[in-house]
N, C-alpha and C positions, 0 to 999 in steps of 0.2 A: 669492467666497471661501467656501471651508467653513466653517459654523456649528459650535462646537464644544461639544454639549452636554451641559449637567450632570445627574442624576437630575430627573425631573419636569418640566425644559425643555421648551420644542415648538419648534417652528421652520415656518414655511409650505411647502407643495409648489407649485411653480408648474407642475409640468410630471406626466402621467399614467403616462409609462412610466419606468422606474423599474428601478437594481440597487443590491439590500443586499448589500454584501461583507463577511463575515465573517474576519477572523482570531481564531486561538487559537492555547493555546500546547501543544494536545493535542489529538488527533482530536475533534471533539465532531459531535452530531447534529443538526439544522436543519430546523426544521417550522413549522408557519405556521399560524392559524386564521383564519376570517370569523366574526366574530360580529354581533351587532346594534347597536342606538343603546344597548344596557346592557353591550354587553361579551360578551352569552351567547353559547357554540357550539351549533347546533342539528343533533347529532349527529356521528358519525364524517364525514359527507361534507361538513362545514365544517373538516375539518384535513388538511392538504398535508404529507405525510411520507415520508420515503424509502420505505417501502411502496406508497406513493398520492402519487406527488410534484407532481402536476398538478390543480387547480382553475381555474377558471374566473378568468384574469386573474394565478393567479397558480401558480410552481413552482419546488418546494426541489429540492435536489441528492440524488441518489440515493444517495451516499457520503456516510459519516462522514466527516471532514478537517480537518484543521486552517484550511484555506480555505476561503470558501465564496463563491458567487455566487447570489441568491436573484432571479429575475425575474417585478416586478410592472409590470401595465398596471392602473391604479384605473379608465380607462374601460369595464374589461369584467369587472369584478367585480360581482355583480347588484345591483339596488338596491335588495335590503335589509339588505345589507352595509354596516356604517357602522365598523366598526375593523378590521382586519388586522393582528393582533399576530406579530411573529418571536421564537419560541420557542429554545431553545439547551438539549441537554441532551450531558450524562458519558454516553456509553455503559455498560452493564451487562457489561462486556464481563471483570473479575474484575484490575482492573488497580491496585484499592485505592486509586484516590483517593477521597480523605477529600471530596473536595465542589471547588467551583470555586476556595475558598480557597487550595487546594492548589498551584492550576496558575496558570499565565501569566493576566492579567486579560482576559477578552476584547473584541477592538476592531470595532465594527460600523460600518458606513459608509454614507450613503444617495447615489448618486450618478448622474448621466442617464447615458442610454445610453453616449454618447461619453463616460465617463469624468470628465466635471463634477462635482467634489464639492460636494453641496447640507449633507449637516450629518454630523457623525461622535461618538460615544460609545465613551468606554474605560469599559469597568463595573467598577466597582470596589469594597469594602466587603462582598464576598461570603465564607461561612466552609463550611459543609458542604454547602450547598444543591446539588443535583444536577442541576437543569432551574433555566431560568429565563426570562423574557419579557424580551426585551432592547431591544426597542421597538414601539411600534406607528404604524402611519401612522392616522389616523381622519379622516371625514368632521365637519364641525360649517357649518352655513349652506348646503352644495354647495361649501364649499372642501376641500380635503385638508392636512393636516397632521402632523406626525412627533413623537413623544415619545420623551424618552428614560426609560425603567421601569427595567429593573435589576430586578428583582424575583425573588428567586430562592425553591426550594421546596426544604427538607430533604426531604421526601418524595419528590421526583422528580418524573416527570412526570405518574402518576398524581394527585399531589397536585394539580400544576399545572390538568392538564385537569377536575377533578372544581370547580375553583375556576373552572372559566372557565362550568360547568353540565354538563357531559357528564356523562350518568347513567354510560355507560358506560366511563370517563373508566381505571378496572383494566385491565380485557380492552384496551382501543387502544392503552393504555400499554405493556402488553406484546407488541404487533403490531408497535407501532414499535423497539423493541429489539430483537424477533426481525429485524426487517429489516437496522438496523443489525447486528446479528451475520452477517447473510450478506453485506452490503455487506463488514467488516471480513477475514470469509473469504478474500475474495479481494482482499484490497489488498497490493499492494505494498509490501516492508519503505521504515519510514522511514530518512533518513539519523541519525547521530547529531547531538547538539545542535551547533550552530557558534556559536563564540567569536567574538565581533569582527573579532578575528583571522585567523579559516578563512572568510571573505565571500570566495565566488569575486567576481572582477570582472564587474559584467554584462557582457552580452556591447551592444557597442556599439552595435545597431541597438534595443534594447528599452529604454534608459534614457536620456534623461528619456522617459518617457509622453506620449505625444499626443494629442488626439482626433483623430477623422477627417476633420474639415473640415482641418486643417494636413497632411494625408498621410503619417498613421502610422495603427497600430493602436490599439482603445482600449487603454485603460491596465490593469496589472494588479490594482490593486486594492493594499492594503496590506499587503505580504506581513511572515508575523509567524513566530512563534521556529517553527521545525523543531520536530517531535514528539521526545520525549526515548522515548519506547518505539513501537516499529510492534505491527502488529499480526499480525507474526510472527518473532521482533521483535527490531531493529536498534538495540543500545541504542549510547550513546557511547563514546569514548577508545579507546583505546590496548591497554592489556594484558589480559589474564585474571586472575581473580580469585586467590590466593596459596591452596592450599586445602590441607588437612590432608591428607584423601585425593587422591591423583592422578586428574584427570577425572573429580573430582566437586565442583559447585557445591554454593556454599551454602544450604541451606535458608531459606525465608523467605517464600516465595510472590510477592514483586516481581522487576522484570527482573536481572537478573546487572548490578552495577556493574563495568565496565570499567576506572574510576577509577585511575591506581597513584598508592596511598596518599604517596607521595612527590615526588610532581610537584604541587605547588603554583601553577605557571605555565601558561599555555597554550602551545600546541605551537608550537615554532619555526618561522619564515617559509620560505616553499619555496629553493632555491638561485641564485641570478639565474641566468638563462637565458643558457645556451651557444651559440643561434642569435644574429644578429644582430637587432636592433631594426629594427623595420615602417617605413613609410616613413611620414611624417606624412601622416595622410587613409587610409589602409589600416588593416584590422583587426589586432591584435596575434597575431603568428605561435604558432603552439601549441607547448608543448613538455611535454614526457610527464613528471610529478609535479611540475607545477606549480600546488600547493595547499599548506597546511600539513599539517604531521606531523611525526612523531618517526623515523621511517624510509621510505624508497620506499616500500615497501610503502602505508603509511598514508598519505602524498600521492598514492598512483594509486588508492588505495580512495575518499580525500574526493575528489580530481579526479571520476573514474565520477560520485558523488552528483552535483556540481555538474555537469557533462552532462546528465544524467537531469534536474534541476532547470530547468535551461537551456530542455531542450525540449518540459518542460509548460508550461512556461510558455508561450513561444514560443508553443507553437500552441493554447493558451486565448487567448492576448491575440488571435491570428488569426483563430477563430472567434469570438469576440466580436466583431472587426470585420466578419465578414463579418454575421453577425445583426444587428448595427447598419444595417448597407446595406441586411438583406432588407426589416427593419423599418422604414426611411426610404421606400425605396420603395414599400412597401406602405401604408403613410401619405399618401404623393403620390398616389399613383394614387387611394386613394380620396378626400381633397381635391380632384379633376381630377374624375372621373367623377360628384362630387356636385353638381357644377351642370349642368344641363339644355342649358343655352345652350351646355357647352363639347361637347354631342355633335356639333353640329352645324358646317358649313365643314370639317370634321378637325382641328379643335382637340385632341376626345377622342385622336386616334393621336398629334398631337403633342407631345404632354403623357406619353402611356406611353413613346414613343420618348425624352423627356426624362427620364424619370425611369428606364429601362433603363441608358441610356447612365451618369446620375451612379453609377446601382447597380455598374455594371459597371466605371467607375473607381474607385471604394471599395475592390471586391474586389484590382482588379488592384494597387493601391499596399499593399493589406494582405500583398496575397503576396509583393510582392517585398522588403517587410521580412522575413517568414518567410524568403523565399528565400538574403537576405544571410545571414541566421542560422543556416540549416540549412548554408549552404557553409563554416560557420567549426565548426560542429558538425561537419561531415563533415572538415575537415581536422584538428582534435581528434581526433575519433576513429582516425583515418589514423597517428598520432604514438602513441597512447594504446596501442591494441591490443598491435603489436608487443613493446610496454613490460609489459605484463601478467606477474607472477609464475604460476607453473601451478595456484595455486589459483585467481586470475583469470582465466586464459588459457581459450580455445577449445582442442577438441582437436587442430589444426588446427596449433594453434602450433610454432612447431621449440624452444619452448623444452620439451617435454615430452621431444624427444627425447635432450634432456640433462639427464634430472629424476632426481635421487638424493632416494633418501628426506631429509626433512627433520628437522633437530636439533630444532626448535621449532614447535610449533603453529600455525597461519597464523590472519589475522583475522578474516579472510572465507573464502566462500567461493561459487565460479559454479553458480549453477541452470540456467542459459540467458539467450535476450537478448530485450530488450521493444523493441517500437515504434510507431510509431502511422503510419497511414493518410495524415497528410500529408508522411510524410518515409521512406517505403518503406524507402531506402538506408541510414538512419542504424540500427545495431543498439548499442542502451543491455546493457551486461552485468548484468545478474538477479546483484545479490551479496548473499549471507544471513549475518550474522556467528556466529562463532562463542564460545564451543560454542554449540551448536544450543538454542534456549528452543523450537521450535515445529516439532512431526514433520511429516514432508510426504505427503500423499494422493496418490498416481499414480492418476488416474482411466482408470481401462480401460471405462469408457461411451462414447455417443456423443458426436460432438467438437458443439460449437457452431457452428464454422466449416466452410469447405466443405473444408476437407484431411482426410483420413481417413473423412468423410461415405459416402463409397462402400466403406469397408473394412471385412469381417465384422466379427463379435463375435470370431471366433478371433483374428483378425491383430490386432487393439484390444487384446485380452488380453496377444497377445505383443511387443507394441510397448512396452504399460504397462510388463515387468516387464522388458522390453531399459533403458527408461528408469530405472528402478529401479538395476539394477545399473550403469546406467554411474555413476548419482550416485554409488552406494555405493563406486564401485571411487575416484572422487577424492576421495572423502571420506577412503580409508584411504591412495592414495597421499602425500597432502601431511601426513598426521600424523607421528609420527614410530614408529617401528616402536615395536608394543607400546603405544599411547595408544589404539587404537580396535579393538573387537571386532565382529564381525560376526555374526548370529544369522539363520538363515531359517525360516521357516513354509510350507510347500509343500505343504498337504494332499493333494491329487488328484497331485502329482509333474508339474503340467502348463509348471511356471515351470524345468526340466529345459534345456531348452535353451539358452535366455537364463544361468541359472546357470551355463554351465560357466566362464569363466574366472574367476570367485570358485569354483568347487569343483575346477579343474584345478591351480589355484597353491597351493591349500591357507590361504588368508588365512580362511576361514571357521572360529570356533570348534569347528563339529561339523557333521558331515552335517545335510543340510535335515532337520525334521521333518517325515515325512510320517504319515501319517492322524492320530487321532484320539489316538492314544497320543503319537506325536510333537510333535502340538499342546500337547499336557499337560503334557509333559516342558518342552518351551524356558520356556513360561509360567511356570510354579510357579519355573524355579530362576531368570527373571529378576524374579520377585515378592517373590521370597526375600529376592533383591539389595537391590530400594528399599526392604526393612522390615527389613534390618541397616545400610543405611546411614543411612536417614534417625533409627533409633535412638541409632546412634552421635553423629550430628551433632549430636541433638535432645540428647543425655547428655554433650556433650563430652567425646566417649570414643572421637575417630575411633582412634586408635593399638589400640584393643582390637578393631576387627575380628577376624574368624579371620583365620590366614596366609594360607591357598587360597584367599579373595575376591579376584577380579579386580576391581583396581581399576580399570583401565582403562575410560575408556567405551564405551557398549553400544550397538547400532542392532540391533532387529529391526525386519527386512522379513519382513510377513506379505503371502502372494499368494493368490488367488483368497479373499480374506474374501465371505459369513461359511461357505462350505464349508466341513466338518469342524469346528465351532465349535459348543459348545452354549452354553448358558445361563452355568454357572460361566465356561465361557474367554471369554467376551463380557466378563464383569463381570471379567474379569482383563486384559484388553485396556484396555480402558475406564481402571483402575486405573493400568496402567503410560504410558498417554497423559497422566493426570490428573496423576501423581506421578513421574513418570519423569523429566521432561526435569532438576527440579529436584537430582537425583541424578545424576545422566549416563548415562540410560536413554532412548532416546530410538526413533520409531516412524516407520516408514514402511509404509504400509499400499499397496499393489496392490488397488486392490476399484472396483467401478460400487458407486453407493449404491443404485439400484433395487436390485436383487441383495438388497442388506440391508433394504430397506425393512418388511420384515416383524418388525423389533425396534421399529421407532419410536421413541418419543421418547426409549429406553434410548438409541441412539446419536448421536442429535443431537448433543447438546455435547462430543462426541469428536469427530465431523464438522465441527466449524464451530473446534476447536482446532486441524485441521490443517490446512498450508496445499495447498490443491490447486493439482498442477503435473497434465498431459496430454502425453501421448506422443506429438501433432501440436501444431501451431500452434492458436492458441485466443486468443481475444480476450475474456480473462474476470478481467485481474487491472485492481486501478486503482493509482494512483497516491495519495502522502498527499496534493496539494499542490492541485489542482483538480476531481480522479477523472475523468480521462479512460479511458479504457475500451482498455486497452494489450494488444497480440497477444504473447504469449508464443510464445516460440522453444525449444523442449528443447534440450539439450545434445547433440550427437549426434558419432560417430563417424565419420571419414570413409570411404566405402566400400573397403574393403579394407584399411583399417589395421588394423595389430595393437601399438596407441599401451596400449591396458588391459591388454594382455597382457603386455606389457613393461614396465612400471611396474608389474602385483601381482607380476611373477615377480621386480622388485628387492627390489620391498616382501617376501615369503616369504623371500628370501635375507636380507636383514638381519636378519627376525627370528630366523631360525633361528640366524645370527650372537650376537643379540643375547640370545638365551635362551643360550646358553651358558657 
């Protein structure tokens, strides 16, 4: 039975290897020290941090998250390590929580390999404090032991670390938030918060939780509230916000409430299913918007989360059993080979051959739970696709070819599709809510993965800004004519080609800016924009704009950054990334950051604001919920369609309609 303790409780450890699960109710960041028989850290290379997530016995997760899985072995932590405290901090990431008061209480969990819960803490009594140590396991006589601390630090983590003895407790401090800000870069938006109500059903083969002696996977760990803001960022509900001006958010510096001021209840139940009911002992048959929502729409946009949800899980809890196995094995074997006696006769082969075999049935009963799960994932998805609106939809889809501009703004919107490495076949659609809080980076560098690996610097360039405009052109087809502007930057005139079907249909505000004049030009009059809007809003005084202000919201795509760019248009750049999105300005940049590298740390935190997408496959975004390390799929066109051509040429015709 789990021990369930209170502040300053302890509890015995009987066993050496060892998983802290962490739930939150906000991405937070997961770090760890060794210190001595007093508690002290004796340097940076006594703390295990998403920068440096690996010590000696023991390693935190590389991802900030709202889950977390931290794995200790106390047998191979050295011995003059007498406490292992687990740390817990708020990102610095500019998201205004006030401290951990703020947020969901966090639930930490101590539990053996296979999923045994040994003792668990909800922390609680916490108000601004920003880091905190949320237990420690300690050594006292050669036994091991678990506390529960709580202990949290208004100052953060520097406080934290300078309090455990780290002279240099400042500078790590902020090594480990730089880190977490590039983990955060590339995670995957969260889903919005879910109601009681919006609980997808598990999926049958992953609830109740097993260990692996009874032939299931280990367990998932305590899964707790979904993050209320991602970290590019996918807040909750339903509508857009009621605004003065047209396609312009409210100022405030927190995420866009979705909230409609007049829905008091949670979102009605999905429609009872139109297929027939499964047969007893079979999986429940899938059917397309079945989730809660207020419209289709909104039950295939929660459905997608709850998919995507489904199959990190799924295959965390899969590798976790298979580590389970490596690690029983590896255990056996060296219990087998540590007596002398068993080399001899063939005991020693008998003993590997035994302990191969139990390894190798572990793995094969963990897969074929994965496998039941990925076939009901895969038949979801089979129902789901087809069902997609053309802001969710592939280009692929035949519902584009019957897509008239839209009366009203869509919720989301498709980046492209994620997936991961043990379920090839299964593609999750990449959906980013709208309006847009977080401009997206086209990385025209080299790729990570081996797709593109062999293709110039030319063909990277002109892949980037093919991906570019294909976002851009779905982004204007699903608004509704006259809600979204389009602005380009095209120093050198090399992004010429890719442009033409935004410059053939005419959906573009103005010819691209080309050189150094034309950089100047787009800049200054969308700088213009967010310092009469944000005046207006800041003066409640939206109705006194000028007449000629396009209210409309704005996308510039800048291409080949930082070419033709000096110093002022940098800092003007920078500006409309910073203060843009909260106006309805919003950036997409085409650029390799080597390329820029020669600004420094002027561009960092414009870089780590956007989210970076790549114009091949690439395995570089995570997830909020375990941070598995998910391959990203761009949006692409099917060869020879002329699907964006016909959807800007309705798009141009309506406006031209609708201006008159």
């Amino acid at each position: 039975m789990t021990a369930e303790l209170v502040r300053g409780q302890n509890h015995p450890l009987a066993q050496a290897r060892l998983e802290i699960r962490v739930s939150a109710g906000t991405p937070v960041a997961a770090a760890a020290t060794l210190g001595d028989e007093n508690g002290t850290v004796h340097g940076a290379g006594g703390v295990a941090h998403p920068g440096a997530p690996t010590l000696p016995g023991l390693e935190v997760s590389r991802q900030a998250a709202a889950d977390h899985r931290l794995a200790v072995d106390l047998d191979a932590v050295p011995d003059a390590v007498h406490r292992v405290s687990v740390l817990l901090a708020l990102p610095a990431d500019g998201r205004g929580h006030a401290g951990f008061g703020s947020v969901a209480a966090p639930f930490v969990a101590v539990t053996g390999l296979d999923g045994t819960g040994i003792a668990s803490y909800t922390i609680t009594g916490l108000g601004t404090e920003t880091a905190l140590i949320a237990l420690e396991l300690y050594r006292r006589q050669g036994a091991w032991k678990v506390r529960a601390v709580g202990q949290g630090y208004a100052g953060g983590l520097a406080e934290l670390l300078a309090d455990q003895g780290l002279v240099e407790a400042a500078p790590l401090a902020g090594t480990i938030q730089e880190a977490v800000a590039r983990g955060l870069a590339r995670s995957v938006p969260a889903p919005p918060p879910r109601t009681p109500d919006a609980d997808r059903a598990p999926l049958p083969t992953t609830a109740p939780a097993q260990g692996p002696e009874n032939g299931a996977t280990a367990p998932q760990g305590v899964p707790g509230p979904a993050p209320a803001a991602s970290p590019y960022d996918a807040s909750g509900g339903t509508d857009g916000p009621a605004d003065a001006v047209p396609g312009v958010a409210p100022s405030g510096g927190g995420p866009v409430d979705y909230t409609h001021p007049r829905r008091q209840n949670a979102a009605p139940p999905p429609p009872p299913p139109t297929v027939p009911p499964a047969a007893p002992g079979e999986p429940a048959r899938p059917v397309a918007g079945d989730a809660t929502g207020w419209s289709m729409d909104e039950r295939l946009y929660n459905q997608v989360w709850g998919m995507f949800e489904d199959l990190a899980r799924s295959a965390a809890a899969y590798r976790s059993a298979v580590d389970f196995a490596d690690s029983r094995m590896e255990k056996e074997l060296d219990h087998a080979l540590s007596d002398p006696r068993s080399r001899i006769g063939g005991q020693g082969d008998a003993a590997r051959e035994a302990a191969r075999a139990r390894h190798g049935q572990l793995v094969a009963r963990a897969r074929e739970v994965l496998d039941r799960d990925l076939a009901q994932l895969a038949a979801e998805a089979d129902v789901v696709e087809p069902a997609l609106p053309a802001a969710f939809a592939r280009w692929d889809n035949p519902v584009w070819q019957a897509h008239r501009v839209p009366m009203e703004t869509p919720m989301a919107l498709r980046l492209g599709d994620l997936r991961l490495p043990e379920a090839d076949a299964i593609r999750i659609p990449m959906l980013i809510r709208l309006p847009l809080e977080r401009g997206l980076w086209i990385d025209s560098g080299r790729p990570g993965s081996s797709e593109g690996a062999f293709a110039d610097s030319h063909e990277l360039r002109h892949l980037a800004m093919e991906a570019a405009v294909t976002h851009a052109a779905r982004l204007l087809a699903v608004h509704p004519a006259g809600d979204f502007t389009v602005h380009v930057i095209d120093p050198a005139g090399s992004g010429t080609r890719a442009l033409e079907p935004l410059v053939r249909t005419g959906v573009l505000a103005g010819p691209p800016g080309h050189g150094a004049a034309g950089v100047t030009d787009v800049l200054a009059r969308l700088t213009q924009r967010v310092d009469l809007v944000q005046m207006a809003l800041r003066g409640g005084a939206a109705d006194a704009l000028p007449p000629d202000l396009d209210t409309s919201q704005q996308l510039l795509i800048v291409n080949d950054f930082p070419h033709g760019f000096d110093d002022r248009a940098v800092n003007q750049l920078r500006y409309l990334g910073d203060e843009g999105p909260a106006v309805g300005v919003h950036l997409m940049m085409v650029a390799d950051r080597e390329d820029s590298a020669g600004y420094g740390p002027l561009l960092d935190p414009l870089w780590r604001s956007l989210l970076r997408l790549t114009p091949v496959a690439d395995d570089h975004l995570a997830d909020p919920w375990v941070g598995h390390a998910w391959t990203y799929e761009p949006s692409r066109v099917p060869p020879g369609s002329q699907v964006i051509q016909q959807v800007l040429t309705r798009l141009a015709e309506a406006r031209r309609s609708w201006g008159r």
